[in-house]
C-alpha positions as CSV (number, residue, x, y, z in Angstrom):
1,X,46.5,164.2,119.4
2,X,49.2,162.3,117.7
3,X,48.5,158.5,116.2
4,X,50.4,155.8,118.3
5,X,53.7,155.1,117.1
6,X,53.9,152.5,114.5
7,X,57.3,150.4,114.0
8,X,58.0,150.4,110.3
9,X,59.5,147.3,110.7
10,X,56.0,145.3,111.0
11,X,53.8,147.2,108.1
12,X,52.9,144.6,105.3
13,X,54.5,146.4,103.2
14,X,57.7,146.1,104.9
15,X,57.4,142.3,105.0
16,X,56.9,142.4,101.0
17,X,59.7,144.3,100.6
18,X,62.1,141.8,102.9
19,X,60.4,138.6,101.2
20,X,61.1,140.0,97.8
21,X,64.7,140.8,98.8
22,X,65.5,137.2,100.1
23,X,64.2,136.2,96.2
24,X,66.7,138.2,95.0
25,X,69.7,137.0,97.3
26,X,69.0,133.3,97.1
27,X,69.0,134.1,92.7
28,X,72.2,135.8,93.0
29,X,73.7,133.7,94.9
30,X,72.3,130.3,92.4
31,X,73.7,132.0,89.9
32,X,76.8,133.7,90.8
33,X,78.7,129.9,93.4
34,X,77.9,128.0,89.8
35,X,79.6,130.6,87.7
36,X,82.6,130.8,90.3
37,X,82.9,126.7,90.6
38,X,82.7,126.7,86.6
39,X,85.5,129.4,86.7
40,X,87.8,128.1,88.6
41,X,87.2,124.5,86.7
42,X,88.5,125.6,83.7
43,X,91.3,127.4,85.5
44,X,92.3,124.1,86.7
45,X,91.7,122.2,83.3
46,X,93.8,124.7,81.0
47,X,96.4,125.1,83.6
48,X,96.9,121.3,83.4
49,X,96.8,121.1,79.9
50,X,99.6,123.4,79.7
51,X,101.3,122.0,82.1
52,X,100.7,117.8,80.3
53,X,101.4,119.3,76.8
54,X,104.6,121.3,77.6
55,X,108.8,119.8,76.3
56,X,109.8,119.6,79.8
57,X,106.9,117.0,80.7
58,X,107.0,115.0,78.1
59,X,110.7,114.9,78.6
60,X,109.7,114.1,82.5
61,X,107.5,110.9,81.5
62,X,109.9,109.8,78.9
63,X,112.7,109.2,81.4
64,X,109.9,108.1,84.2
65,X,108.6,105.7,81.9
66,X,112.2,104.3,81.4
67,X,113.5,104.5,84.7
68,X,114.1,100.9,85.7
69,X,113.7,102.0,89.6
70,X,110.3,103.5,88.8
71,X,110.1,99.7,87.2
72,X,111.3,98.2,90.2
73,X,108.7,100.1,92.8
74,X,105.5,99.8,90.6
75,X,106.0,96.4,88.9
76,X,105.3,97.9,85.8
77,X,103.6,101.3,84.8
78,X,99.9,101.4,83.9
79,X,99.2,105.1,83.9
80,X,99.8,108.4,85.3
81,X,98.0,110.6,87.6
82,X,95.4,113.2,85.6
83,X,96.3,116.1,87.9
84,X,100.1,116.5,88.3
85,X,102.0,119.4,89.9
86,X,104.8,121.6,89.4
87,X,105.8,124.5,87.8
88,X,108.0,125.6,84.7
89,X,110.2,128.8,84.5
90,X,112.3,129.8,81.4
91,X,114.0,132.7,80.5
92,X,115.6,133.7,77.5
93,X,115.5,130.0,76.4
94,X,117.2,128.2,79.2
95,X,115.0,127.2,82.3
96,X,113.8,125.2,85.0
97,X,111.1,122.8,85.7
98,X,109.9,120.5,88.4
99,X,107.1,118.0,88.7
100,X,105.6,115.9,91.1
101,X,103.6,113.0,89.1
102,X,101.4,110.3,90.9
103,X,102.3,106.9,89.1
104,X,99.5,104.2,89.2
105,X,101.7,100.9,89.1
106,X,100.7,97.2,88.5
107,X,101.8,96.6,92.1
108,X,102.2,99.3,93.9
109,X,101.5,103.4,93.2
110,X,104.3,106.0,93.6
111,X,105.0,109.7,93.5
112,X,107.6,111.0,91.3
113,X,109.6,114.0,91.5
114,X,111.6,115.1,88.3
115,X,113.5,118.1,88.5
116,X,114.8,119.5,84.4
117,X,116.8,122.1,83.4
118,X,117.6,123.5,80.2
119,X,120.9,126.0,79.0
120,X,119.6,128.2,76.2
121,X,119.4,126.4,72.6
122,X,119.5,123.0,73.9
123,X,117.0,120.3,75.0
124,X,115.0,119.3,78.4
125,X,117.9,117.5,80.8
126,X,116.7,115.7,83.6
127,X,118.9,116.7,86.5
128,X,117.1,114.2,89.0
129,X,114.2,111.8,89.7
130,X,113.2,110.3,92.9
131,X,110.6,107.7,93.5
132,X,108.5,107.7,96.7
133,X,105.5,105.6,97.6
């Protein structure tokens, strides 16, 4: 006579087994969202810092900063934005570059686009700048 069937689904052991995998998932996954949150972070962060410490930016803040219709919207500028967007392309020494910046004013806060260019061997030239609230 055979023994009654038995789902191997329900043995003790089993259960052991499926605890001790959950364990093992839930560490996985504690370690591996914080290590993908930390990564992309610093993507962010050295992105930006090449972005705030390039020529065509500084160029982009000098002329915001003495822009007397930037000086007109905000009543005076008290800072920038920390995270500003836009992009830089150069080739063979000329380029391009745009940036959106965030402008916190004394009155009012605006958004600035600056669009640069540059020929190869010369400086940053802003090509235009428009203010928007």
């Amino acid at each position: 006579m055979q023994p009654p069937y038995q789902n191997p689904y329900t043995t003790p052991a089993y259960e052991a087994y499926r605890k001790k995998q959950k364990k093992n998932i839930i560490i996985a996954i504690s370690i591996v969202v914080p290590v993908i949150i930390i990564g992309i972070a610093l993507f962010v962060y050295f992105v930006m810092n090449i972005l705030k410490n390039s020529e065509a930016y500084a160029v982009a803040l000098e002329e915001i900063t003495t822009n007397k219709q930037v000086e007109e919207k905000t009543g005076g500028i008290q800072g920038f934005d920390s995270f500003p967007s836009g992009h830089i392309e150069t080739i063979n020494g000329s380029g391009a570059a745009n940036f959106e910046i965030g402008i916190d004013g004394k009155k009012h806060d605006v958004n600035v686009s600056v669009s640069l260019s540059k020929a190869a061997g010369s400086e940053w030239k802003v090509d235009s700048l428009t203010v928007t609230k």
